[in-house]
C-alpha positions in Angstrom: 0.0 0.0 0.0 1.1 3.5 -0.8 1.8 5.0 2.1 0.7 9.0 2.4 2.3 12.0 3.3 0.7 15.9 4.5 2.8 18.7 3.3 1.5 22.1 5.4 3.9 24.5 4.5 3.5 28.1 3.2 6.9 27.4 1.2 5.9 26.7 -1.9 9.3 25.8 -3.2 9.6 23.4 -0.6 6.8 21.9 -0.9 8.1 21.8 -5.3 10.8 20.2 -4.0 9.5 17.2 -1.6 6.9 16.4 -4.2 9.6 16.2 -7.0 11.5 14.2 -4.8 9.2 11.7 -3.5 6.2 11.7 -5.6 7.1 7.8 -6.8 6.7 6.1 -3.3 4.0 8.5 -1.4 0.7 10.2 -2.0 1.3 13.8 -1.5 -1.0 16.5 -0.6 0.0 20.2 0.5 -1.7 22.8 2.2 -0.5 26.0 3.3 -4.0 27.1 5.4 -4.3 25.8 9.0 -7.6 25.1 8.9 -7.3 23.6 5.3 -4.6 21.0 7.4 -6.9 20.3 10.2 -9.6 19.2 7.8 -7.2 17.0 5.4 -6.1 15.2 8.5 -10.1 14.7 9.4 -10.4 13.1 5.9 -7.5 10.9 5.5 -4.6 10.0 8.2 -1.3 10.6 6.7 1.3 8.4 7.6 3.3 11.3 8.1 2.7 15.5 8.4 5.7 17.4 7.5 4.6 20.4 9.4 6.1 24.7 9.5 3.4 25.3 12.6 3.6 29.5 10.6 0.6 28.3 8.7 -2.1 31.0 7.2 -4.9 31.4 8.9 -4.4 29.0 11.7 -1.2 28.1 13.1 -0.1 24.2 12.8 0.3 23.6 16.6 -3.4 24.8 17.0 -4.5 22.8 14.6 -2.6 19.7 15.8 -4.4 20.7 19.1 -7.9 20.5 17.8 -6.8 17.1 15.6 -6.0 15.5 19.4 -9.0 16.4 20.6 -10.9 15.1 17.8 -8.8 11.5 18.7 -6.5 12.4 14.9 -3.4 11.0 15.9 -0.5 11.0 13.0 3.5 11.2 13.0 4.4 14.6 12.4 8.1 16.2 11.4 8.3 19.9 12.0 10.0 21.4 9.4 10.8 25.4 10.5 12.8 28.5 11.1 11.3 28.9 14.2 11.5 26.2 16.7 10.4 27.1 20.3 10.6 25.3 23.9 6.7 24.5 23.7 7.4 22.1 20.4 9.6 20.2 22.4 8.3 20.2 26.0 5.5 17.6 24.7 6.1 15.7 21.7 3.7 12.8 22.5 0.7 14.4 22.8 1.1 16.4 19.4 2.8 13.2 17.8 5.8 15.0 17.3 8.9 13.0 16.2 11.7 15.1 15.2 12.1 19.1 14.4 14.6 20.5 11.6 15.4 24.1 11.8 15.0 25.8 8.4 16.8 26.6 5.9 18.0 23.0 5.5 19.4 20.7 3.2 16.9 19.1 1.2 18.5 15.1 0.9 18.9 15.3 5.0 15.1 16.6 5.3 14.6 13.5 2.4 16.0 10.7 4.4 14.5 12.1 7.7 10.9 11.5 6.0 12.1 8.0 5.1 13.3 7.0 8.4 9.8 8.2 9.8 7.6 7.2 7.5 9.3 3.9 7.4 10.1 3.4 3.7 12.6 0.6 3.2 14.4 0.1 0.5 14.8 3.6 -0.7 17.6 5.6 -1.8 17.2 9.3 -0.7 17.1 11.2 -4.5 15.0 9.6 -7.3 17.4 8.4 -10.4 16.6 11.0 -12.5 19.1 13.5 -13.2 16.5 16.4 -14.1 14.7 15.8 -10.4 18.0 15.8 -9.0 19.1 18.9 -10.3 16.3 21.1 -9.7 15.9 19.4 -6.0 19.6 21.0 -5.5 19.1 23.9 -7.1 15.7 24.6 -4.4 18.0 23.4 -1.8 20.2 26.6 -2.4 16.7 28.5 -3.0 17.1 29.0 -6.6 13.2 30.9 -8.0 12.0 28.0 -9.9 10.0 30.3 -11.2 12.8 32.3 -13.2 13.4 31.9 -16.7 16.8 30.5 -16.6 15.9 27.6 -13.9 15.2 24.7 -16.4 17.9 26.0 -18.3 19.8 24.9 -15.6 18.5 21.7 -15.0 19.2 21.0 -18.2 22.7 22.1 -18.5 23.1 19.8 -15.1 21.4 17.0 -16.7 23.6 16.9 -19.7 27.1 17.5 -17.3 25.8 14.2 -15.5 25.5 12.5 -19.0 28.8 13.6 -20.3 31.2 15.0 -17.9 33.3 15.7 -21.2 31.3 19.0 -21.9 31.7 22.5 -22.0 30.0 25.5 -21.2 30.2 28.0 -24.0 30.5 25.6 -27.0 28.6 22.4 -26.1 25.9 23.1 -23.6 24.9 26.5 -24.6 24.6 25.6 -28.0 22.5 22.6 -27.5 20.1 24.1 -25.0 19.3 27.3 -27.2 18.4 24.7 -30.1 16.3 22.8 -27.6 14.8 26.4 -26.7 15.3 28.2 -30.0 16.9 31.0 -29.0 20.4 32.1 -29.1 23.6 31.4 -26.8 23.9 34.6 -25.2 20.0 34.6 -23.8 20.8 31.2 -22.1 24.4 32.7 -20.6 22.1 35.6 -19.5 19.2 34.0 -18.1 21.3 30.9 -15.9 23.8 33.8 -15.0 20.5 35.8 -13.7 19.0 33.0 -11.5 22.1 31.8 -10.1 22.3 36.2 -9.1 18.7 35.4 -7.4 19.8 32.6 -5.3 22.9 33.7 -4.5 21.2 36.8 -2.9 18.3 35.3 -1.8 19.3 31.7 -0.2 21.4 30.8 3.2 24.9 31.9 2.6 26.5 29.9 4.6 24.9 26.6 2.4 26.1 27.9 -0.8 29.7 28.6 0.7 29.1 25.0 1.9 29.6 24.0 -1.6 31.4 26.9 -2.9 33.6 27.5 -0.4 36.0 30.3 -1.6 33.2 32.0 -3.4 33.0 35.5 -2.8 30.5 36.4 -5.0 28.1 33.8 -6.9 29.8 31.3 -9.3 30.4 31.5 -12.6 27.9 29.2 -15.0 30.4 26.3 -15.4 31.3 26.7 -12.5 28.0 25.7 -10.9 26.5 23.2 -13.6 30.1 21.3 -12.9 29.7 21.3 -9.6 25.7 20.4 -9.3 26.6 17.6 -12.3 29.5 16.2 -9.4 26.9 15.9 -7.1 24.2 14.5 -9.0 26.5 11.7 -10.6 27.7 10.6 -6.8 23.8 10.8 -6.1 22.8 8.6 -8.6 25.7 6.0 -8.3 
């Protein structure tokens, strides 16, 4: 049986993310809305809530409050920037089995939801390159929205394949034929959303894997470096 996992998160990037990730081995639902949470967990236990208790509306700890007294009982892994003495001062009454402090890196926050939910067998990323990419490139908060993200998860995809590759005069090329356009709008728009995440994600996890970076990395430089990662994934 498939088992089920809640998503209440107002992130919807995250939530991109998780559902990219693990949409093969769970059926996912999000929610973003307190009360919208309380009354998905009335429908149908999850096997597991990934919670961020900042929830619109209604915050998560209320409604995991009024899901107790209504005898809904589910695992729940609270997933937030905020994490206070009250969320650990009674874990067993809420159903509480673990808190992660946002920003974090997506493949722990993956493995974590394995180990709770019980999923044997499973190796943390799926084996596609593509999902792989773009869950690395949310883990360092690129705007999946931008024009230039599935540029770059296609770039990384095509490192992964052929580690042989260049930049400028192989994967430029072949990407602006696949988008028919020219080279220098792809160099412009993957140049532009790595800007976006560099100023808008946790510093200190880009420096994690760009350590002597001192302003964001060149192109190459990051599909390279993402296509590393992905191949040891995948391996």
């Amino acid at each position: 049986m498939v088992k089920k996992l809640l998503i209440a998160d107002c992130n919807e990037e995250l939530q991109f993310a998780l559902k990219q990730a693990l949409q093969d081995r769970f059926e996912i639902r999000c929610c973003d809305d307190g009360h919208y949470m309380l009354s998905l967990l009335k429908q149908d236990v999850p096997d597991l809530l990934i919670l961020d208790p900042l929830l619109k509306n209604l915050d998560g700890i209320s409604a995991l409050n009024w899901a107790a007294e209504s005898g809904v009982f589910t695992k729940v892994l609270i997933v937030s920037s905020y994490l206070s003495e009250y969320l650990y001062a009674q874990p067993e009454r809420l159903g509480i089995q673990y808190c992660i402090r946002k920003p974090c890196d997506i493949n722990a926050l993956i493995a974590r939801i394995l180990d709770l939910s019980g999923t044997p067998n499973f190796r943390p990323p799926p084996q596609d390159p593509r999902k792989l990419a773009t869950a690395f490139q949310l883990s360092l908060q690129l705007d999946a929205q931008h024009h230039g993200f599935p540029y770059l998860v296609d770039a990384i995809a095509m490192a992964v394949k052929d580690p042989s590759l260049r930049i400028t005069k192989d994967i430029y090329p072949e990407l602006a034929k696949c988008y028919r356009c020219n080279t220098d709008h792809i160099e412009r728009s993957i140049r532009s959303a790595l800007e976006v995440g560099w100023k808008r994600g946790d510093r200190e996890l880009w420096l994690s894997h760009f350590p002597n970076a001192k302003k964001r990395p060149r192109n190459g430089e990051f599909v390279f470096h993402a296509a590393a990662i992905v191949r040891q994934q995948m391996e």
